[in-house]
Backbone as CSV, one residue per row, in Angstrom:
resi,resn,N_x,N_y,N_z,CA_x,CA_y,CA_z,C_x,C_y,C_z
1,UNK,49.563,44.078,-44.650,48.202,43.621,-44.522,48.144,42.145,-44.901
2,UNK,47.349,41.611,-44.096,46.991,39.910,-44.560,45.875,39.754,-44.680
3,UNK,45.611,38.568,-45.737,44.080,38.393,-45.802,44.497,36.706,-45.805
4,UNK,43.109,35.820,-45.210,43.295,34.578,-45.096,42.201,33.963,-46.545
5,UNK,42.802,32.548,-46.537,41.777,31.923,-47.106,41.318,30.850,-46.705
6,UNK,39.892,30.404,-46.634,39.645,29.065,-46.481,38.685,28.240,-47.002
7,UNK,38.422,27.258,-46.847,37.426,26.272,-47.925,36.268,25.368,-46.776
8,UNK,34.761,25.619,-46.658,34.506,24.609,-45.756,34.283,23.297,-46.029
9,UNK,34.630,23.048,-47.152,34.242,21.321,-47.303,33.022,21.338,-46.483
10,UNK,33.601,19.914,-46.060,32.456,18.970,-45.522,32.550,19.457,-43.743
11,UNK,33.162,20.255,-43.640,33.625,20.426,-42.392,32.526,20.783,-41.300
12,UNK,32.343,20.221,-40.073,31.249,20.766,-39.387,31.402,21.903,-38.794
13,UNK,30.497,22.602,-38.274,30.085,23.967,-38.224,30.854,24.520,-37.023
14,UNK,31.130,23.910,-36.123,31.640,24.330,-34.473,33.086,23.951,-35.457
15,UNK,34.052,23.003,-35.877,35.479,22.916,-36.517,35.632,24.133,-37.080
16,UNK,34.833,24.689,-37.946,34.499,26.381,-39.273,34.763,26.892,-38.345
17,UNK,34.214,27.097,-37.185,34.330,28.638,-36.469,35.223,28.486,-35.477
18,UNK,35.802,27.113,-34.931,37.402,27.474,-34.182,37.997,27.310,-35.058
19,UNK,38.473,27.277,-36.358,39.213,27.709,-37.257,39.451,29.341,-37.761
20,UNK,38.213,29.698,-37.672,38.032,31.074,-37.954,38.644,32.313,-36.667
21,UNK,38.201,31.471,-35.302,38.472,31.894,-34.031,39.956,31.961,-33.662
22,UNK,40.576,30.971,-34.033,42.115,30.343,-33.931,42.854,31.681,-34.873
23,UNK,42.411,31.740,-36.110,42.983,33.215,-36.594,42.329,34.714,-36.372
24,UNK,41.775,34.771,-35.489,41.118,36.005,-35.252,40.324,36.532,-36.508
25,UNK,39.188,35.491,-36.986,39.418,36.794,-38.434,37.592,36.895,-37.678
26,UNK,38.054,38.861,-38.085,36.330,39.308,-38.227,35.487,39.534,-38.800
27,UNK,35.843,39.388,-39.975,34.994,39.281,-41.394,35.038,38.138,-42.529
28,UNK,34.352,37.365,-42.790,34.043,36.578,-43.821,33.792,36.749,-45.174
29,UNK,34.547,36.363,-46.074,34.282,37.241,-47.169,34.105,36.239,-48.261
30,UNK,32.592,35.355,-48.412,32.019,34.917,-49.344,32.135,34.666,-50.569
31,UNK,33.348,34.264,-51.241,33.902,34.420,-52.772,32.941,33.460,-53.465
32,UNK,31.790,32.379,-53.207,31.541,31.426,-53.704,30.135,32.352,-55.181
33,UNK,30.161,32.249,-56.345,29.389,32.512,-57.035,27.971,32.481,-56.899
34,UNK,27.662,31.288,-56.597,26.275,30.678,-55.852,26.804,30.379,-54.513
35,UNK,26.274,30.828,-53.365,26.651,30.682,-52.393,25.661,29.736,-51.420
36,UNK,25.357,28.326,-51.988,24.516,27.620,-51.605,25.079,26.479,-51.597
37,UNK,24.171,25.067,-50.573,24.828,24.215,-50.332,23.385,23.120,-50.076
38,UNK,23.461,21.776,-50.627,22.406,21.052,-50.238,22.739,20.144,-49.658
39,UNK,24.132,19.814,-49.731,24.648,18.707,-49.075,25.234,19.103,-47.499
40,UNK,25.718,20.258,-47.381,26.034,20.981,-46.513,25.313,22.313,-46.191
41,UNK,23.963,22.151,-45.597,23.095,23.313,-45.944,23.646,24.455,-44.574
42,UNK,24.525,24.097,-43.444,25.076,24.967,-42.880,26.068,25.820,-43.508
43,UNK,26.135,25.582,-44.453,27.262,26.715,-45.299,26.216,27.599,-46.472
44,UNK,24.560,27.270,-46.589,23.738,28.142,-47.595,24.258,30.000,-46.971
45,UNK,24.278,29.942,-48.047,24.670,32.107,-47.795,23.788,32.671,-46.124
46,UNK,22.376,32.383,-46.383,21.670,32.823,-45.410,21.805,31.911,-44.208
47,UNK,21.980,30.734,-43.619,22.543,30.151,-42.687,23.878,30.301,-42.086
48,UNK,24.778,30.668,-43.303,26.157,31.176,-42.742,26.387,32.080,-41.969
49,UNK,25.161,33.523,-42.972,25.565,34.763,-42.217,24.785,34.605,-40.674
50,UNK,23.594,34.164,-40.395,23.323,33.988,-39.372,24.342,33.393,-38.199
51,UNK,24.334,32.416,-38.334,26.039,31.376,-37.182,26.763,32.617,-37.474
52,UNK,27.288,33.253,-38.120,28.726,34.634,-38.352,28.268,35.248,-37.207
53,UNK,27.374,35.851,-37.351,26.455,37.434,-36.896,26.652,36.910,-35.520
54,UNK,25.636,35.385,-35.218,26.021,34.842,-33.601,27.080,34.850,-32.942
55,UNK,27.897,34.322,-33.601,29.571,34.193,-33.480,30.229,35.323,-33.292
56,UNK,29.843,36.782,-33.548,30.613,38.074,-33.997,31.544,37.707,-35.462
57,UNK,31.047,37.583,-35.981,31.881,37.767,-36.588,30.764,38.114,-38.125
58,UNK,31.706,39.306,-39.147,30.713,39.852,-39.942,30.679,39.021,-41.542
59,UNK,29.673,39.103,-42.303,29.655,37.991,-43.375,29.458,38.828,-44.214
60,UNK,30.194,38.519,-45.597,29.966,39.324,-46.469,29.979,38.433,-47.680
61,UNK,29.330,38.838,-48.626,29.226,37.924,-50.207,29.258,38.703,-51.122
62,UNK,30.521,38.534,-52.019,31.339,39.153,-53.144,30.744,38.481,-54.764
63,UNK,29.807,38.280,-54.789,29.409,37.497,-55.922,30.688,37.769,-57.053
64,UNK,30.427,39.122,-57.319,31.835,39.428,-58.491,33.667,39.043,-57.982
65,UNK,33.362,38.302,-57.155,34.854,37.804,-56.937,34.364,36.033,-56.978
66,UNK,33.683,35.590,-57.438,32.959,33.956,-57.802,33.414,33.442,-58.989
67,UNK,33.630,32.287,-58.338,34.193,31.541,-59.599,33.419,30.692,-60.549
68,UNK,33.505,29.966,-61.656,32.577,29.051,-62.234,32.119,30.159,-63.259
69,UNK,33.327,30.988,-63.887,32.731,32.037,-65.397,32.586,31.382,-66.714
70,UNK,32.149,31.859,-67.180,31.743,31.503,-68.584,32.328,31.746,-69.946
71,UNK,33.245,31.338,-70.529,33.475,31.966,-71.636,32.502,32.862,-72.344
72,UNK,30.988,32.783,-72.509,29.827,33.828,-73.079,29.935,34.419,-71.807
73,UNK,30.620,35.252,-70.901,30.566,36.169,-69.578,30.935,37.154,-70.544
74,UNK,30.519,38.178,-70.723,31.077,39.618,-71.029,32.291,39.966,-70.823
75,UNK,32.266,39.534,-68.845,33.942,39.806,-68.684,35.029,38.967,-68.656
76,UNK,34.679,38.048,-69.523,35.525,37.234,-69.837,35.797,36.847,-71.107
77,UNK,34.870,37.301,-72.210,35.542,37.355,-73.577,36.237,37.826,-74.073
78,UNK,36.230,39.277,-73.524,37.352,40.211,-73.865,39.051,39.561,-74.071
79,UNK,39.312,38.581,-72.968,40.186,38.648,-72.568,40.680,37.144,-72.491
80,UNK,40.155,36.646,-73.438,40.317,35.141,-73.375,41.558,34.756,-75.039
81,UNK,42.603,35.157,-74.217,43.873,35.188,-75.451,44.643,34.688,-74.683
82,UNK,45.593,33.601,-75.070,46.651,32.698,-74.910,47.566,33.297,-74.211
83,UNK,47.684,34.130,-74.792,48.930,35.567,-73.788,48.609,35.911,-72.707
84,UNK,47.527,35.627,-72.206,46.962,35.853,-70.943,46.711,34.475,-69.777
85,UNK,46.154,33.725,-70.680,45.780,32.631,-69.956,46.419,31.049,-70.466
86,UNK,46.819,30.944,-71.443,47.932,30.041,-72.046,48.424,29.128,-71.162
87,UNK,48.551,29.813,-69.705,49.729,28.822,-68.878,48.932,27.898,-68.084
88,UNK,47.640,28.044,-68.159,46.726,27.177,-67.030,46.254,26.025,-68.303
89,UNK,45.831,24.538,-67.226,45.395,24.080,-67.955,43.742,23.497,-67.564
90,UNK,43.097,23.752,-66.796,41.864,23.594,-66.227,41.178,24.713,-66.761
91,UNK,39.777,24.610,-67.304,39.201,25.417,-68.318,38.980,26.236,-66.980
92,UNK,37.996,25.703,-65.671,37.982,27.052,-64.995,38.320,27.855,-64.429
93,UNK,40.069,27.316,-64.378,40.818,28.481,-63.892,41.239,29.443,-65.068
94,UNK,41.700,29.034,-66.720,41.425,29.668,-67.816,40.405,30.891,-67.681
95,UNK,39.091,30.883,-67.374,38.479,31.454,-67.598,37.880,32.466,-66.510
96,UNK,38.507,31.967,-65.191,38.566,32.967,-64.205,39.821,33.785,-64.038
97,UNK,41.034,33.275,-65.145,42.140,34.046,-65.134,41.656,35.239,-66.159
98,UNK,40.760,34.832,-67.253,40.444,36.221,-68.169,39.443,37.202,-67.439
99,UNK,38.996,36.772,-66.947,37.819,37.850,-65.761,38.786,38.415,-64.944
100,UNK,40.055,37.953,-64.463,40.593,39.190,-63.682,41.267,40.036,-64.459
101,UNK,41.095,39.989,-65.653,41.724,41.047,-66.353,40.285,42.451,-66.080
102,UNK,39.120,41.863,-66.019,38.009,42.966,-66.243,37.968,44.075,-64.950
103,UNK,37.413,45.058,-65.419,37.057,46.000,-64.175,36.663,45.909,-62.978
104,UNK,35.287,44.829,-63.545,34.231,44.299,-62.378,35.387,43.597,-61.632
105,UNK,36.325,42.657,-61.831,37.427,41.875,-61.108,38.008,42.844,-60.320
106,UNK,38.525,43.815,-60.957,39.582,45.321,-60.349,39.067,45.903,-58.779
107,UNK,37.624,45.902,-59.336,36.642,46.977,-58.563,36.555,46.387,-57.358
108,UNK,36.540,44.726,-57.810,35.898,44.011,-56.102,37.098,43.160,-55.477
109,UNK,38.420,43.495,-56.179,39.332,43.297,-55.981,39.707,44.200,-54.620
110,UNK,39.721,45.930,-55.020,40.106,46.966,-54.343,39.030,46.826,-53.246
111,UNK,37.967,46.808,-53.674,37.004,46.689,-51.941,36.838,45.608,-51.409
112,UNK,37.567,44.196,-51.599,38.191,43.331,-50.200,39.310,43.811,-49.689
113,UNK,40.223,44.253,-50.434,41.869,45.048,-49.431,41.086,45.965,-49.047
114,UNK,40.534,46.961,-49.380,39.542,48.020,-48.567,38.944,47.605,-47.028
115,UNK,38.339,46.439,-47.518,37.989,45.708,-46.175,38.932,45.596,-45.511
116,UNK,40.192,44.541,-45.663,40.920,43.836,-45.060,42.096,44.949,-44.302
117,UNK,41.859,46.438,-44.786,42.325,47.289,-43.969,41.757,47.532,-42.141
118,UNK,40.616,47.264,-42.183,40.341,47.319,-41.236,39.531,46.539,-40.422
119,UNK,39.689,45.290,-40.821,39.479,43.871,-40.142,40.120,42.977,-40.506
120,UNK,40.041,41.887,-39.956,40.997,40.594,-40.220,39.753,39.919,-40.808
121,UNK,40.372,40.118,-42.131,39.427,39.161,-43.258,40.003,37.689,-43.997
122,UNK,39.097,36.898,-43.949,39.201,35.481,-44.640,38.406,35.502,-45.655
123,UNK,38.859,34.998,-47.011,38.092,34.924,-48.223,37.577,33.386,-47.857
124,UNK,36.268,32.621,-48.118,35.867,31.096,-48.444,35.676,30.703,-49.488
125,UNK,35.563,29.995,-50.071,35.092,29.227,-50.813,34.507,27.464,-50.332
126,UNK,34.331,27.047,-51.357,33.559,25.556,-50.549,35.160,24.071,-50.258
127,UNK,36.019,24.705,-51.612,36.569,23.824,-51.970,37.541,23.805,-50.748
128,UNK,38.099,22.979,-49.839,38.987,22.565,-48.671,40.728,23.768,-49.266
129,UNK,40.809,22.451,-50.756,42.342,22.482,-50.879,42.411,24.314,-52.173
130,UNK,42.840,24.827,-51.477,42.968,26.454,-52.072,43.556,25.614,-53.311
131,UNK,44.358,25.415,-53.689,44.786,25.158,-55.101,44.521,24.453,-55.908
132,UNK,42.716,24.054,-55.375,42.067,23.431,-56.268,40.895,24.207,-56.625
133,UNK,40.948,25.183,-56.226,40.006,26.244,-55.932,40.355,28.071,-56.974
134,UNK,39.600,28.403,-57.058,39.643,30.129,-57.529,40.419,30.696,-56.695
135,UNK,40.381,30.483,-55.144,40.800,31.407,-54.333,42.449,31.255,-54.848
136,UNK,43.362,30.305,-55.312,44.100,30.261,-55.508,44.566,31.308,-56.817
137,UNK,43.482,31.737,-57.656,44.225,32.840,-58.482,43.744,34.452,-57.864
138,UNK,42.976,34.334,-56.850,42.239,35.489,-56.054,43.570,35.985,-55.090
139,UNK,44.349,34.697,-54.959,45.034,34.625,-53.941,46.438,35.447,-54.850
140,UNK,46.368,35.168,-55.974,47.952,35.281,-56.965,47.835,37.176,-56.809
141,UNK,46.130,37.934,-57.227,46.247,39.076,-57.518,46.302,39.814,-56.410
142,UNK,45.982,39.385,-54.717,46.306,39.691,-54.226,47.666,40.176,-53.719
143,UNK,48.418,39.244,-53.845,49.983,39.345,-53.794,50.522,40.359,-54.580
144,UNK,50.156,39.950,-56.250,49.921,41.283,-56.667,49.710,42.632,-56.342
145,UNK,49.123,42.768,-55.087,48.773,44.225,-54.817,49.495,44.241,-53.551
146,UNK,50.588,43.463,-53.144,51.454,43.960,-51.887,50.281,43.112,-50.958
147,UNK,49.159,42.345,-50.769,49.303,41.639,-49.444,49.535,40.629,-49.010
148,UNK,49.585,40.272,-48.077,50.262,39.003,-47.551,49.261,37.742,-47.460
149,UNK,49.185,36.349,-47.958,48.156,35.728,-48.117,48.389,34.714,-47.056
150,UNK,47.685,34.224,-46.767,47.822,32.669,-45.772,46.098,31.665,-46.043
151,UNK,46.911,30.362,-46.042,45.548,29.360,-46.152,45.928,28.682,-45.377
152,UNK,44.242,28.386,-44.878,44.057,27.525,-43.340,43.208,26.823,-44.017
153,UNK,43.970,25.698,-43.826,44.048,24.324,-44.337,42.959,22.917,-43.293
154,UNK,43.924,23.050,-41.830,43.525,22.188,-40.535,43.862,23.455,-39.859
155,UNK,43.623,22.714,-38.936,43.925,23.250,-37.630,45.402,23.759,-36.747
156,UNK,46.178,23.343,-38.396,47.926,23.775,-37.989,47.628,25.049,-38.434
157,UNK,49.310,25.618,-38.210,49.861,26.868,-39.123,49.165,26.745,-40.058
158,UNK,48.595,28.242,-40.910,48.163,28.243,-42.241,49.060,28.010,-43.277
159,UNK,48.640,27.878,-44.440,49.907,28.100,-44.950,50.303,29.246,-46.111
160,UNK,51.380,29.799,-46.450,51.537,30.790,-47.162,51.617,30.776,-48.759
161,UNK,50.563,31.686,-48.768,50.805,31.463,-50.386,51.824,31.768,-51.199
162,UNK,51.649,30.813,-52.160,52.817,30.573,-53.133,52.324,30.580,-54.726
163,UNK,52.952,31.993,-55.416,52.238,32.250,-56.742,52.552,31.248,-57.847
164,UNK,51.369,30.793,-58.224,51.248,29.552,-59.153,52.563,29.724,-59.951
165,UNK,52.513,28.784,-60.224,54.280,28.912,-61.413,53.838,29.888,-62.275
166,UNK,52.720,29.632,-62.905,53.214,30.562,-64.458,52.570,31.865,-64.337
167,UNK,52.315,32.198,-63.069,51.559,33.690,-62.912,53.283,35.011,-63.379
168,UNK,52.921,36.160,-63.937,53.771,36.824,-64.379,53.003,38.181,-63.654
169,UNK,53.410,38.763,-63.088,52.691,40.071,-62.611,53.480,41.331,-62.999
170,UNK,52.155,42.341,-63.855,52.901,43.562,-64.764,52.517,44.497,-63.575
171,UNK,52.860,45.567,-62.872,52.302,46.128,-61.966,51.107,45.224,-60.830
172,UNK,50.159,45.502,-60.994,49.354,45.005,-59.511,48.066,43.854,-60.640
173,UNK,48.709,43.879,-61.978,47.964,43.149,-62.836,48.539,41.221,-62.876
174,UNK,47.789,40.653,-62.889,48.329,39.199,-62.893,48.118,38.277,-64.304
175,UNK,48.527,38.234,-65.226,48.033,37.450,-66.371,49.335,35.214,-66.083
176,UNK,49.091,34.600,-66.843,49.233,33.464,-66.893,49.589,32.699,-68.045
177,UNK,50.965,33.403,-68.909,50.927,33.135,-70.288,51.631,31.642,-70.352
178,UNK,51.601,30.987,-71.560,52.371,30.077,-71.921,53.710,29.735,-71.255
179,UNK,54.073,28.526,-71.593,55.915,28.700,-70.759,56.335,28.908,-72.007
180,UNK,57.534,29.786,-71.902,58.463,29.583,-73.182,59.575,28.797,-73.123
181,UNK,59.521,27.931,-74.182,60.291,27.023,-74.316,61.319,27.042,-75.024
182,UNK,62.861,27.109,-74.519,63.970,27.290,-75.457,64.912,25.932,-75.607
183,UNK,65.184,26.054,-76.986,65.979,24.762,-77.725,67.852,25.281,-77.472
């Protein structure tokens, strides 16, 4: 199984959808937390899904797969220990690495591969470059669970994901500890 990822930037709206067209994907799958845009109001949640729906193609918004958590998040205090997240150094990937330890992460984890069983699904976000982005640790637990990732970048080949250096995966779980350093 594959699932894609992509970012619309600044990108205009007819480029978004022969990008989307170019990989066949039939479902859109909304990872952005707030899924709004003022600078780019063709990407607001409710403008998107409309152009999708026109387009065929189906839109969906995962709020609990959104990035931009909170250390005071519930599901992210639990789990905000060095042994887990140690190896990142950007607070909001830190703190979206302790939220995939939570259920709510697990739950909406299993119902995008759920999806992506039976459509060709692309996760978005706003940000262009995936590895500046969430989708890039969305992208780590996926792998995690046996599927195959690709980011569409331009208009070339996508490209294949590649699990951040310090991701360590215990079963279909992904944590991000410290490097260990030997003398």
């Amino acid at each position: 199984m594959t699932i894609y990822t992509i970012g619309h930037s600044n990108r205009p709206k007819d480029e978004f959808l022969q990008l989307l067209d170019h990989h066949a994907i039939a479902a859109l799958v909304d990872v952005r937390r707030f899924p709004g845009s003022r600078k780019w109001p063709q990407y607001h949640r409710t403008a998107l899904a409309e152009c999708l729906r026109q387009h065929g193609i189906d839109y969906h918004w995962m709020k609990t797969l959104g990035g931009r958590r909170s250390r005071k998040d519930p599901d992210v205090m639990p789990f905000l220990d060095e042994a887990i997240i140690g190896g990142l150094r950007q607070e909001a990937f830190r703190t979206y690495a302790a939220y995939m330890q939570s259920d709510v992460f697990r739950r909406a984890l299993e119902a995008l591969i759920e999806r992506a069983q039976s459509q060709s699904v692309a996760i978005m976000c706003a940000e262009r470059l995936w590895w500046r982005c969430h989708r890039r640790l969305i992208s780590d637990a996926l792998v995690a669970n046996g599927v195959e990732v690709w980011h569409i970048v331009t208009d070339r080949e996508p490209q294949p994901h590649v699990l951040t250096d310090v991701a360590r995966i215990t079963g279909k779980q992904v944590t991000y500890p410290p490097p260990i350093f030997v003398s």
